[in-house]
mmCIF file of the protein (N, C-alpha, C, O) and its ligand, coordinates in Angstrom:
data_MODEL
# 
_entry.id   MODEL 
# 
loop_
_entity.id 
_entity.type 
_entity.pdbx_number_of_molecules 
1 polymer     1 
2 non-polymer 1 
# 
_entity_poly.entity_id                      1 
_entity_poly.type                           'polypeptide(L)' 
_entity_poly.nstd_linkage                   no 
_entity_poly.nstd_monomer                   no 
_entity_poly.pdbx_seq_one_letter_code       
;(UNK)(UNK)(UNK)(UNK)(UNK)(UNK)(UNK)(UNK)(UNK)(UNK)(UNK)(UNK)(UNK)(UNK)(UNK)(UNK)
(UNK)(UNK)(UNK)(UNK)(UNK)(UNK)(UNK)(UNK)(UNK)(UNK)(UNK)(UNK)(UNK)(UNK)(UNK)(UNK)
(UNK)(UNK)(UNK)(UNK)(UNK)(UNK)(UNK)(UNK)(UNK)(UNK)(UNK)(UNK)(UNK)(UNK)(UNK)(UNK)
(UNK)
;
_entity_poly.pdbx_seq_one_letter_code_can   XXXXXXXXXXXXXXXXXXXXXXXXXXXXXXXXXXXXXXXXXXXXXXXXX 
_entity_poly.pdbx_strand_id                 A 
# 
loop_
_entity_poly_seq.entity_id 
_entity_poly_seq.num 
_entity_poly_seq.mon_id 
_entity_poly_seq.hetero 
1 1  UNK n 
1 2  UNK n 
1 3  UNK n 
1 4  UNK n 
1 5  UNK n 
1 6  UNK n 
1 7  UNK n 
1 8  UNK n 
1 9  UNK n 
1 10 UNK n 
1 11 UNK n 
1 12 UNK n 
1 13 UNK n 
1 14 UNK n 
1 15 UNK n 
1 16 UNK n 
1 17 UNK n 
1 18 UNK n 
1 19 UNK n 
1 20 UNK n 
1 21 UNK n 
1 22 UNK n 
1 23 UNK n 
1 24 UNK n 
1 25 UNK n 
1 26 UNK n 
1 27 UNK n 
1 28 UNK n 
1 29 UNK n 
1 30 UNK n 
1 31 UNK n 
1 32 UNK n 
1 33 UNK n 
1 34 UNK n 
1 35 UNK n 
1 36 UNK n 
1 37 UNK n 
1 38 UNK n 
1 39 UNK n 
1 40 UNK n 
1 41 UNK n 
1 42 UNK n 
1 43 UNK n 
1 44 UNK n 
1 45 UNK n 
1 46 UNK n 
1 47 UNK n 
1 48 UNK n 
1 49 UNK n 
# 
loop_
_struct_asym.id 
_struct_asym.entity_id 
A 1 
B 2 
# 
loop_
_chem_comp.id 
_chem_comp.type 
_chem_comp.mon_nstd_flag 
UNK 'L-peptide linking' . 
ZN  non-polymer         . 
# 
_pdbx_entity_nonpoly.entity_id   2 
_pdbx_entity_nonpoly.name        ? 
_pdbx_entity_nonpoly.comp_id     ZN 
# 
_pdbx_nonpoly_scheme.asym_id         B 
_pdbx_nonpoly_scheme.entity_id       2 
_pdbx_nonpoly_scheme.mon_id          ZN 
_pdbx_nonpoly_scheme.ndb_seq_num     1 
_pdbx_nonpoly_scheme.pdb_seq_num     101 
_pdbx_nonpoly_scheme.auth_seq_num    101 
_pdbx_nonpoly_scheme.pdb_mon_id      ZN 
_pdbx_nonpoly_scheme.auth_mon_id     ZN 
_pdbx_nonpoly_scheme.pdb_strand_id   A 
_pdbx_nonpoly_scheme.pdb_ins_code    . 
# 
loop_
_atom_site.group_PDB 
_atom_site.id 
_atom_site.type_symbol 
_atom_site.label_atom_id 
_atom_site.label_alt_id 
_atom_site.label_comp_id 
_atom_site.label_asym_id 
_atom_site.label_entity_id 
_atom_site.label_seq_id 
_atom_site.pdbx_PDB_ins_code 
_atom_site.Cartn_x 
_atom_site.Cartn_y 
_atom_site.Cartn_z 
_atom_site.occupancy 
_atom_site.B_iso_or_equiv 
_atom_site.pdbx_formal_charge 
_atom_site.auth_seq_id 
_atom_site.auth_comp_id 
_atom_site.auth_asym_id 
_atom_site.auth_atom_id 
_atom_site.pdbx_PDB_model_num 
ATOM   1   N  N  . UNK A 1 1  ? 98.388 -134.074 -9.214  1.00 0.00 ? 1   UNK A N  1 
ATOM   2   C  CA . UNK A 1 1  ? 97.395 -134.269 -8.155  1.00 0.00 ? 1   UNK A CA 1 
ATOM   3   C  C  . UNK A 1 1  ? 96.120 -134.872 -8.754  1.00 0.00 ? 1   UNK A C  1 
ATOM   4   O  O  . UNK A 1 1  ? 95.799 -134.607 -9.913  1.00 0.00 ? 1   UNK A O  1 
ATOM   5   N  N  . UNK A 1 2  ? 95.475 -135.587 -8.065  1.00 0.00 ? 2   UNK A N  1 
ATOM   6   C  CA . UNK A 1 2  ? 94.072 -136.284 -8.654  1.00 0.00 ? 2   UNK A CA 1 
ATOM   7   C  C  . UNK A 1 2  ? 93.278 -135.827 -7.673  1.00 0.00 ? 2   UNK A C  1 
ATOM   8   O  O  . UNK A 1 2  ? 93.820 -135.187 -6.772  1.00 0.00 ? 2   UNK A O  1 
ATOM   9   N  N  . UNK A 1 3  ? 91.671 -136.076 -7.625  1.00 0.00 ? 3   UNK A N  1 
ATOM   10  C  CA . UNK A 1 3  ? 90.861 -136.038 -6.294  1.00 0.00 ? 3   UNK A CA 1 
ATOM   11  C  C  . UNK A 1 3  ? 90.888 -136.996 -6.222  1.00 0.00 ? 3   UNK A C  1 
ATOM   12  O  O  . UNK A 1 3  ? 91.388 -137.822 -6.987  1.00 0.00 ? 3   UNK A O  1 
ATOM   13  N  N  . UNK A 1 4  ? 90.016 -137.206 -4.686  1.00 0.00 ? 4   UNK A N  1 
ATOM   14  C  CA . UNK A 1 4  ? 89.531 -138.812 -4.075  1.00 0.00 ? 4   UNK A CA 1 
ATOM   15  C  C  . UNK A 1 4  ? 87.911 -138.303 -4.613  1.00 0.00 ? 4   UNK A C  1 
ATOM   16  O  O  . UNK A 1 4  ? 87.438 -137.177 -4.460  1.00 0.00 ? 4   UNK A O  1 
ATOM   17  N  N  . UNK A 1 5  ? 87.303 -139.385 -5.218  1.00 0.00 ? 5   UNK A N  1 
ATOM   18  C  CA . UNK A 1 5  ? 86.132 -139.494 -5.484  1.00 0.00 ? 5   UNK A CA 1 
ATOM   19  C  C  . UNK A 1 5  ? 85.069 -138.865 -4.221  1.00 0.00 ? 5   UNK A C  1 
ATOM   20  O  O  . UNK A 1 5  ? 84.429 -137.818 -4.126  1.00 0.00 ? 5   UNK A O  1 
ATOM   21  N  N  . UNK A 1 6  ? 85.196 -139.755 -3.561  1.00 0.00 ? 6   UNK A N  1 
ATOM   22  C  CA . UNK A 1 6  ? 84.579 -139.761 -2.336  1.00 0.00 ? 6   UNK A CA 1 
ATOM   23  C  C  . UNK A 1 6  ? 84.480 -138.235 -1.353  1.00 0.00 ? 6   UNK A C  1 
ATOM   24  O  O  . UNK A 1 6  ? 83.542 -137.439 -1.402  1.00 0.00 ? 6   UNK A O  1 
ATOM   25  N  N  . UNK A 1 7  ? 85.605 -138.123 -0.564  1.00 0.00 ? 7   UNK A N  1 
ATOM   26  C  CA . UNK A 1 7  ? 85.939 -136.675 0.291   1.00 0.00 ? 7   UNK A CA 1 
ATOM   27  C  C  . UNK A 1 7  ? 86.106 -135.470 -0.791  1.00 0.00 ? 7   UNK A C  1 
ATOM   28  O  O  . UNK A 1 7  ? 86.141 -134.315 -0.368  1.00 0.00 ? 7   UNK A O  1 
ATOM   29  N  N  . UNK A 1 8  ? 86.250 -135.841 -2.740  1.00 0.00 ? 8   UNK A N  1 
ATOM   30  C  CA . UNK A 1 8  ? 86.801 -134.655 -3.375  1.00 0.00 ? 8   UNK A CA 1 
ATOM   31  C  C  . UNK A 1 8  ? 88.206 -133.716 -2.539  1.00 0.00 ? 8   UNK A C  1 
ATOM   32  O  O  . UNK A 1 8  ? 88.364 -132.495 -2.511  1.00 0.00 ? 8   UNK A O  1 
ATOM   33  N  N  . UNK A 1 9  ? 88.715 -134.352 -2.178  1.00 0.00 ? 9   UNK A N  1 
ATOM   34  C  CA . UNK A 1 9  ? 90.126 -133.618 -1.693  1.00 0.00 ? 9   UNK A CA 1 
ATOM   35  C  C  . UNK A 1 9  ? 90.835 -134.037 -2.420  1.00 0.00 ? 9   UNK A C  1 
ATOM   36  O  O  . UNK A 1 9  ? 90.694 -135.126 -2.977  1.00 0.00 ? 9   UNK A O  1 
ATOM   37  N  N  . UNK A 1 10 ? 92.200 -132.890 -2.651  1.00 0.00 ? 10  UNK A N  1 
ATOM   38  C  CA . UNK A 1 10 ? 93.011 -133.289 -4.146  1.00 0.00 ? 10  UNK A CA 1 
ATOM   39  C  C  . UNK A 1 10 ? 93.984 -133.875 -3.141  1.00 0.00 ? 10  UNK A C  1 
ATOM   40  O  O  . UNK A 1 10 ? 94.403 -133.262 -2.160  1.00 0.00 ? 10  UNK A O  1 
ATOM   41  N  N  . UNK A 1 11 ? 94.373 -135.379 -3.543  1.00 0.00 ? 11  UNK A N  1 
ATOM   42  C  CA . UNK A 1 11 ? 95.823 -136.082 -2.936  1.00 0.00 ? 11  UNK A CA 1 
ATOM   43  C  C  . UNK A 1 11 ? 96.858 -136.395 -4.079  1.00 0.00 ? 11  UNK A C  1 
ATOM   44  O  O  . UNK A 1 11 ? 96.778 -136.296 -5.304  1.00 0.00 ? 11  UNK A O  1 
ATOM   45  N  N  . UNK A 1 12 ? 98.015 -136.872 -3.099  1.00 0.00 ? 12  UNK A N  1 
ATOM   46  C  CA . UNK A 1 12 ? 99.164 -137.468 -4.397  1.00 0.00 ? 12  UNK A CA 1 
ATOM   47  C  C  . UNK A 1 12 ? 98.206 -138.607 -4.823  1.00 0.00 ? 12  UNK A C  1 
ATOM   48  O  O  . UNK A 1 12 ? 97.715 -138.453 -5.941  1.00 0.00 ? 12  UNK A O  1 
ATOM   49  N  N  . UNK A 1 13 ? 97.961 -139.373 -4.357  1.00 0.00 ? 13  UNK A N  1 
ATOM   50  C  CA . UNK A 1 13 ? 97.652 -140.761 -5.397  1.00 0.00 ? 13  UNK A CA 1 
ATOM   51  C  C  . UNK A 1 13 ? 96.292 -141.131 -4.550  1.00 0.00 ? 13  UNK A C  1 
ATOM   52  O  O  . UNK A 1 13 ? 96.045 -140.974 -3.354  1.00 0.00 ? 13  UNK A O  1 
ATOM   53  N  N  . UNK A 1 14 ? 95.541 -141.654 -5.564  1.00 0.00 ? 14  UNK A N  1 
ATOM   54  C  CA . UNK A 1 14 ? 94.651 -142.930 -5.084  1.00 0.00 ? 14  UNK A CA 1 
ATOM   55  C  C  . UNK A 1 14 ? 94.357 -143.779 -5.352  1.00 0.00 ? 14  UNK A C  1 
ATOM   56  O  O  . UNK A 1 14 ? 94.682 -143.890 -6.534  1.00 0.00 ? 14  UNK A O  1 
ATOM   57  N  N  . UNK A 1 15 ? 93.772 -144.818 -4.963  1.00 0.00 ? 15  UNK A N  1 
ATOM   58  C  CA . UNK A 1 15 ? 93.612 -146.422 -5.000  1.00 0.00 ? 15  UNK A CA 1 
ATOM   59  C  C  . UNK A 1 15 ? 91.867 -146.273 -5.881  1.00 0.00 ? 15  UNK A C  1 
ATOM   60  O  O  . UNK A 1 15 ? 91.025 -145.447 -5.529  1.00 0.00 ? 15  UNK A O  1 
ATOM   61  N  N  . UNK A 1 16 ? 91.674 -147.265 -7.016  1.00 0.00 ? 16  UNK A N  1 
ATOM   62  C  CA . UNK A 1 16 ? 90.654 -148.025 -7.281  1.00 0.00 ? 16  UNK A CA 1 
ATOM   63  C  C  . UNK A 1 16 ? 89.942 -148.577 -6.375  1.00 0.00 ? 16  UNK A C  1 
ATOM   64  O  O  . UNK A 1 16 ? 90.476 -149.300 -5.533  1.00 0.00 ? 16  UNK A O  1 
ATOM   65  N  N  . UNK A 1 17 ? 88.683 -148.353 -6.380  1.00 0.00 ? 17  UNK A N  1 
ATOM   66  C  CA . UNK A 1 17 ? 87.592 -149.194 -5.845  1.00 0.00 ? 17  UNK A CA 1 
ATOM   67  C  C  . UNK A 1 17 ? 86.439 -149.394 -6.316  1.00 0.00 ? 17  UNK A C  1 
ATOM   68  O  O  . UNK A 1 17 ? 86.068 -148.846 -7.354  1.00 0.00 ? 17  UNK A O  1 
ATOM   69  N  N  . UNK A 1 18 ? 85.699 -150.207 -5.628  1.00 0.00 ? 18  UNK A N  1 
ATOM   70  C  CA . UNK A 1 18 ? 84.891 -150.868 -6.376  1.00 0.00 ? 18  UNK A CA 1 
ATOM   71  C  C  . UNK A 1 18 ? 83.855 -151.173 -5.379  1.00 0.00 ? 18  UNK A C  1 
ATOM   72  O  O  . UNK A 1 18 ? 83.885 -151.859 -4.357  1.00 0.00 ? 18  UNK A O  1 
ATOM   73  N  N  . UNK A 1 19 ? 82.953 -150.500 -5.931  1.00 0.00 ? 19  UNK A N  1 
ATOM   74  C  CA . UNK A 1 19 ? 81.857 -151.168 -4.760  1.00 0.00 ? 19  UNK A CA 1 
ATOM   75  C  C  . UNK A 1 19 ? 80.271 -151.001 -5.780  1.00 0.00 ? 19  UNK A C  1 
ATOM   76  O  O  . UNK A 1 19 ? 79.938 -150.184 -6.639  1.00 0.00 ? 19  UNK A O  1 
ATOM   77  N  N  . UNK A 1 20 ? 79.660 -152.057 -5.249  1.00 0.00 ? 20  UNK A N  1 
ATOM   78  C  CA . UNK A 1 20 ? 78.425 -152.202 -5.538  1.00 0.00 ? 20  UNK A CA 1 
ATOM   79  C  C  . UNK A 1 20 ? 76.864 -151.262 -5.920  1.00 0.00 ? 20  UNK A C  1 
ATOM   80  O  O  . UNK A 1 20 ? 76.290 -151.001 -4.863  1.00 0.00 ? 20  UNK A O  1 
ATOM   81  N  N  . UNK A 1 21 ? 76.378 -150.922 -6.711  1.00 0.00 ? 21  UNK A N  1 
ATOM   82  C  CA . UNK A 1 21 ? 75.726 -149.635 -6.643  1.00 0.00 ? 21  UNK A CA 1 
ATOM   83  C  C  . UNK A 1 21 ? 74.137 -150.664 -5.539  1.00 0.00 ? 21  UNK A C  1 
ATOM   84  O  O  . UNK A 1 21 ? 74.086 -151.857 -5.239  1.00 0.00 ? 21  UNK A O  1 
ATOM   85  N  N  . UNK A 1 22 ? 73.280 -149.710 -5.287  1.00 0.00 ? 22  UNK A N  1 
ATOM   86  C  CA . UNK A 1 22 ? 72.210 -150.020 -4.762  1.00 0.00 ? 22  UNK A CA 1 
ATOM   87  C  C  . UNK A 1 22 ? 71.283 -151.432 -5.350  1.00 0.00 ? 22  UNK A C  1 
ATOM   88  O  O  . UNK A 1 22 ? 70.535 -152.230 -4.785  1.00 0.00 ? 22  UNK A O  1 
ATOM   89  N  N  . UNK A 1 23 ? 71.726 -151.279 -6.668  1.00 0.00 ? 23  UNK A N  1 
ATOM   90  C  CA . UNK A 1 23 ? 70.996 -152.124 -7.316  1.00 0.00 ? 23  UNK A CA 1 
ATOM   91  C  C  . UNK A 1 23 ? 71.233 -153.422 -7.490  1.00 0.00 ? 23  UNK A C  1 
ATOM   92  O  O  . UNK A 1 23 ? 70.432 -154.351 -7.598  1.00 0.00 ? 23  UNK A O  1 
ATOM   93  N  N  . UNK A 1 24 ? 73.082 -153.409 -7.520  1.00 0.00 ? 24  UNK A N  1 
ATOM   94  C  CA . UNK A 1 24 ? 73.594 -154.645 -7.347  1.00 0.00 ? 24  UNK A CA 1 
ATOM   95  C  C  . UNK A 1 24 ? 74.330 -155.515 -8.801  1.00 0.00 ? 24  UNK A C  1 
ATOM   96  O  O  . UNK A 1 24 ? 75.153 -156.426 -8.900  1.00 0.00 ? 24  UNK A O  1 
ATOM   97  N  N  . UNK A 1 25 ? 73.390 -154.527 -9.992  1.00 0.00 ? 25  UNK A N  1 
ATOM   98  C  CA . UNK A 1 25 ? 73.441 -154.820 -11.145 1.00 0.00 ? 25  UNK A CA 1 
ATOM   99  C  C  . UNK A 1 25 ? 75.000 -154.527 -11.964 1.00 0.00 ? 25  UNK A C  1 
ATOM   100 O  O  . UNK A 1 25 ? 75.453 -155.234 -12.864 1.00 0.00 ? 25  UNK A O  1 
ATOM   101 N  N  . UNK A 1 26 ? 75.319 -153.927 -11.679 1.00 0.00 ? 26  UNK A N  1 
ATOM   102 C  CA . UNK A 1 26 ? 77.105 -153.385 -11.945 1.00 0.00 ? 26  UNK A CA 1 
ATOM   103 C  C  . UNK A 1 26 ? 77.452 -152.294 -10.399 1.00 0.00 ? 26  UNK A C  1 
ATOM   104 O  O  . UNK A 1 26 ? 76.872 -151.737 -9.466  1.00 0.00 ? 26  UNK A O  1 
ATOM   105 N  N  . UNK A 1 27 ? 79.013 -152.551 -11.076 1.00 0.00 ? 27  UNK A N  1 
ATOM   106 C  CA . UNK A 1 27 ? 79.604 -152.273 -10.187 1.00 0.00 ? 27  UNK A CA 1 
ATOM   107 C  C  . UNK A 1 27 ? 80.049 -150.930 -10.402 1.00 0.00 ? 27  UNK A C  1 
ATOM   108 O  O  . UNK A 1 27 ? 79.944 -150.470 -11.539 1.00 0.00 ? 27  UNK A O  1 
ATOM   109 N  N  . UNK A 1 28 ? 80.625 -150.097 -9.304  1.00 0.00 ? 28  UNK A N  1 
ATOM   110 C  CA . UNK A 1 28 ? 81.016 -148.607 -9.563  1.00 0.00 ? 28  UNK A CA 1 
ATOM   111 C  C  . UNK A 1 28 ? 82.221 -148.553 -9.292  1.00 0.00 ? 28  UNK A C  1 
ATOM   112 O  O  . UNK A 1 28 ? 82.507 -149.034 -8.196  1.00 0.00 ? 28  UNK A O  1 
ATOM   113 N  N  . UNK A 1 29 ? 83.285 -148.025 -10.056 1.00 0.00 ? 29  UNK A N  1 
ATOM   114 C  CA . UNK A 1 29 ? 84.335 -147.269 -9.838  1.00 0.00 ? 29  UNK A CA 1 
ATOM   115 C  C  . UNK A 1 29 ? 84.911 -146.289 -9.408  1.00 0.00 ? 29  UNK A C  1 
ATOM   116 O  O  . UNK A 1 29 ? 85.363 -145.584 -10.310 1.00 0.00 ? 29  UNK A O  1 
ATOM   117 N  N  . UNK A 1 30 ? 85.126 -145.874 -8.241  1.00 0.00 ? 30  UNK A N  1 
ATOM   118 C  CA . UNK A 1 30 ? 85.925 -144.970 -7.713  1.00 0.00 ? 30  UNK A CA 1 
ATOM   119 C  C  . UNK A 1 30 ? 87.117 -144.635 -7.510  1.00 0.00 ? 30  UNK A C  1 
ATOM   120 O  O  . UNK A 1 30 ? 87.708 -145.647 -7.135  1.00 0.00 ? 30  UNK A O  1 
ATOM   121 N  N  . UNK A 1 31 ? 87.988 -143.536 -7.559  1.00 0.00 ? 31  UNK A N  1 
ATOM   122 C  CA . UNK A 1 31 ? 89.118 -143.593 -6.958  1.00 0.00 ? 31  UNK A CA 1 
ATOM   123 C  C  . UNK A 1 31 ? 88.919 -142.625 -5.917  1.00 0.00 ? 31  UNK A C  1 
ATOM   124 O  O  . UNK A 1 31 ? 88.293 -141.573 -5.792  1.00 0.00 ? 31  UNK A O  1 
ATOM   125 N  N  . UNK A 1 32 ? 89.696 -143.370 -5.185  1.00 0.00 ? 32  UNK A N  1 
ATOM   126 C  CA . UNK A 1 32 ? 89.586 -143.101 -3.542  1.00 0.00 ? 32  UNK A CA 1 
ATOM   127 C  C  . UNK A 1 32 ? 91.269 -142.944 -2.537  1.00 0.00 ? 32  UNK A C  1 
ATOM   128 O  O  . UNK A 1 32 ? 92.039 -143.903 -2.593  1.00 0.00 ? 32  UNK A O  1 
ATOM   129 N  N  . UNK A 1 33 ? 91.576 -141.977 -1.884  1.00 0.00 ? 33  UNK A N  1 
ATOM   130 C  CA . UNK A 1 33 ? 92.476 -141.632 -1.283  1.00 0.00 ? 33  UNK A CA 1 
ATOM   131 C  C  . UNK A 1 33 ? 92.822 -142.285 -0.401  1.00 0.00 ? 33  UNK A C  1 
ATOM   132 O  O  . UNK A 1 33 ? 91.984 -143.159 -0.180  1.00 0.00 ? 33  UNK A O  1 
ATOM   133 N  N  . UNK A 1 34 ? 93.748 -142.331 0.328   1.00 0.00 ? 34  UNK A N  1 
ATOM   134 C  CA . UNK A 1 34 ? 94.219 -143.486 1.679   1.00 0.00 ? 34  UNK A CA 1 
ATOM   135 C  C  . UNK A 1 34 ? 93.301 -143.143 2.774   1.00 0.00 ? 34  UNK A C  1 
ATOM   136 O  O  . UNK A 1 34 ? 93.096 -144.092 3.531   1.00 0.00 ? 34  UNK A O  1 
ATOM   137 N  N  . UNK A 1 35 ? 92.886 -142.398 2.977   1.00 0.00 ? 35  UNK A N  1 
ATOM   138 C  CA . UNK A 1 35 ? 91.634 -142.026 4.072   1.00 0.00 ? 35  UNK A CA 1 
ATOM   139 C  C  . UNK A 1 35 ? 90.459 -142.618 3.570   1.00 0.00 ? 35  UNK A C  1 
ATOM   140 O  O  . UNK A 1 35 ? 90.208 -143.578 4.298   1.00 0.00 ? 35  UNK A O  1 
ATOM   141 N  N  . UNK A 1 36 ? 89.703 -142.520 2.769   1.00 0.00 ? 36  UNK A N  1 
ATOM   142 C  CA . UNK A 1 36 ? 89.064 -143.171 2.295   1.00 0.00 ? 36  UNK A CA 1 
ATOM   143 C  C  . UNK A 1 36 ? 88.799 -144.849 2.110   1.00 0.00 ? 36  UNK A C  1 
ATOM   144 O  O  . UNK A 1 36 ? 87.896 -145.585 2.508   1.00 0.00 ? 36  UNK A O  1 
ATOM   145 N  N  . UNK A 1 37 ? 89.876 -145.057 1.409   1.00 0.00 ? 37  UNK A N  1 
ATOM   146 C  CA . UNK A 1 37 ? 89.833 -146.355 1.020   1.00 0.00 ? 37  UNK A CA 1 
ATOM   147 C  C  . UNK A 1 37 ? 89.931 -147.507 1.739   1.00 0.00 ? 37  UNK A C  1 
ATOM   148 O  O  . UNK A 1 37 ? 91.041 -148.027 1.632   1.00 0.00 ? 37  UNK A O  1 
ATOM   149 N  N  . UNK A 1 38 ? 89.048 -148.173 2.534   1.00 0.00 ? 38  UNK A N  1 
ATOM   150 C  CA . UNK A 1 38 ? 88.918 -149.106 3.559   1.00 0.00 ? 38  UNK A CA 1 
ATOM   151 C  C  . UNK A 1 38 ? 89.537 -149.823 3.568   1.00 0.00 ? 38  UNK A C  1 
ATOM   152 O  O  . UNK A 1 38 ? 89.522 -150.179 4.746   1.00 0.00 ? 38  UNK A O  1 
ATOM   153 N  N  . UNK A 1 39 ? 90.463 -150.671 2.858   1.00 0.00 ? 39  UNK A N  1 
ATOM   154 C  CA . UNK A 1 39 ? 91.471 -151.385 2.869   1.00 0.00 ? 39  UNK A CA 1 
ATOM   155 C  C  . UNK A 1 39 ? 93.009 -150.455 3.299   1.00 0.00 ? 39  UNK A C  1 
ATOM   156 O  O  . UNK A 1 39 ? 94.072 -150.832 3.792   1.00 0.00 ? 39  UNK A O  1 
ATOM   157 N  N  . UNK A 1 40 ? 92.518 -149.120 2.847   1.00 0.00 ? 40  UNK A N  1 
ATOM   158 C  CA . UNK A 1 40 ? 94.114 -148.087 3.464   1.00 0.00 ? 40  UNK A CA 1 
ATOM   159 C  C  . UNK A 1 40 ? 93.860 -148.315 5.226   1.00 0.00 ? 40  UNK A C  1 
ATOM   160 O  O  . UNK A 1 40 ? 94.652 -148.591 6.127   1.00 0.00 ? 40  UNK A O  1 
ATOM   161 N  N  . UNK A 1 41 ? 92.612 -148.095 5.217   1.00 0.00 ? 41  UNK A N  1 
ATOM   162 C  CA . UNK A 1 41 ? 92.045 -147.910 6.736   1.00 0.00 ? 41  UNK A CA 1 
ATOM   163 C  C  . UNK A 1 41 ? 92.546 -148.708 7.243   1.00 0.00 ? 41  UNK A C  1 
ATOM   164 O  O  . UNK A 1 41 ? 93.374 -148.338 8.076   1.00 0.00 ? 41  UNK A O  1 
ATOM   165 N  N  . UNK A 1 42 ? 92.365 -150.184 7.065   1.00 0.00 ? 42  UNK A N  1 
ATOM   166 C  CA . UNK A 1 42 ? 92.669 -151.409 7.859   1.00 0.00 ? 42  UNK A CA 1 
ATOM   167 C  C  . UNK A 1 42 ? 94.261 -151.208 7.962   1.00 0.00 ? 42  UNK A C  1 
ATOM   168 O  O  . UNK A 1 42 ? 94.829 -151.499 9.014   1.00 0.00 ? 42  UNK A O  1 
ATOM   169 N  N  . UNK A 1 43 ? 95.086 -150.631 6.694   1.00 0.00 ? 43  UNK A N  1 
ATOM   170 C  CA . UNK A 1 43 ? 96.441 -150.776 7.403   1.00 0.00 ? 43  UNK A CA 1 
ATOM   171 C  C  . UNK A 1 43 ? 96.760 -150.213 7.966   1.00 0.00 ? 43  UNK A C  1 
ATOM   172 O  O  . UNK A 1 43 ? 97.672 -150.503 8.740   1.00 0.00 ? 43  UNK A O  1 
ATOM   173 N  N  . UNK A 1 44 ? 96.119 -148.912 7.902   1.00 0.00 ? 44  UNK A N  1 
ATOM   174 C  CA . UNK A 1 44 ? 96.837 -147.510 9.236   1.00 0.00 ? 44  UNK A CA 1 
ATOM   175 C  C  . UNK A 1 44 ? 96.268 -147.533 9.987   1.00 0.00 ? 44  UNK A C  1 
ATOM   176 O  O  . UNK A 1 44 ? 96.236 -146.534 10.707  1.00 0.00 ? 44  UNK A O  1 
ATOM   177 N  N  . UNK A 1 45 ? 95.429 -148.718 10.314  1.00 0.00 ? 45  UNK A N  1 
ATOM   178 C  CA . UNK A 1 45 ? 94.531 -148.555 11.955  1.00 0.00 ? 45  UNK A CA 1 
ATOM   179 C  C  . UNK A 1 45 ? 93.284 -147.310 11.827  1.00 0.00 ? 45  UNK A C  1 
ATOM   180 O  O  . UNK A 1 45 ? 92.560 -147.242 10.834  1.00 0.00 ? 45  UNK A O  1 
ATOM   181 N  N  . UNK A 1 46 ? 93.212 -146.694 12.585  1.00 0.00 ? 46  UNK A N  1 
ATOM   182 C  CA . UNK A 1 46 ? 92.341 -145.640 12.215  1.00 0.00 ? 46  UNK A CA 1 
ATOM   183 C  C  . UNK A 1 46 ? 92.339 -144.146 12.467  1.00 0.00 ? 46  UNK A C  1 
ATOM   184 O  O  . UNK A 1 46 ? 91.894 -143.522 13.430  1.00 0.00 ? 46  UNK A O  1 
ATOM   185 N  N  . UNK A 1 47 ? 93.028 -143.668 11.214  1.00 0.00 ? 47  UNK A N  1 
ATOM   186 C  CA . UNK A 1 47 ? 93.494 -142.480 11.278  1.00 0.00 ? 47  UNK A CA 1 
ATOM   187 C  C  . UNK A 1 47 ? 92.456 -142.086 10.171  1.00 0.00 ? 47  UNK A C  1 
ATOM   188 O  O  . UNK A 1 47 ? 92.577 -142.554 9.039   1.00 0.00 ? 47  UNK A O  1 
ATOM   189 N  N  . UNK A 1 48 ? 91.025 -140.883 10.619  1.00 0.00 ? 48  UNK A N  1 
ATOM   190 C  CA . UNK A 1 48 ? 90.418 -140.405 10.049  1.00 0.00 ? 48  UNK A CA 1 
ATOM   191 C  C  . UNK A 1 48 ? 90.853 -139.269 9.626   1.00 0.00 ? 48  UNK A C  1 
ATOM   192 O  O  . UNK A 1 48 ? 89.957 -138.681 9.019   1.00 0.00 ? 48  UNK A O  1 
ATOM   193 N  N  . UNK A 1 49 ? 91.980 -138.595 9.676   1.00 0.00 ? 49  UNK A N  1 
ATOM   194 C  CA . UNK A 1 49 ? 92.311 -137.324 9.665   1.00 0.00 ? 49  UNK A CA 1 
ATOM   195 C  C  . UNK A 1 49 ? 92.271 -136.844 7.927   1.00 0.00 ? 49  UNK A C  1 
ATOM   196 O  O  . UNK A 1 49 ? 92.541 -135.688 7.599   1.00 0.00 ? 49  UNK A O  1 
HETATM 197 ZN ZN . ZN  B 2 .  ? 89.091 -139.274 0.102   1.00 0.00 2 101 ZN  A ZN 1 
# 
């Protein structure tokens, strides 16, 4: 089991991401769960559960 960065809920797997900090100057790494991860979002439509 891993967490999702983000929600901290332990899932089977999660996806890399990458998003921008405030500053713009580097980038941040997360791993992030299928709920989370906005590209999971776009494929399951929108299941916040
Ligand atoms: Zn999550």
């Amino acid at each position: 089991m891993v967490s999702c960065d983000n929600c901290k809920n332990e899932v089977a797997q999660v996806w890399r991401y990458r998003r921008p900090t405030e500053t713009m100057t580097f980038w941040r790494e997360e791993q992030r769960c299928a709920g989370c991860h906005p590209r999971m979002d776009e494929r399951r439509g929108r299941s916040s559960a």
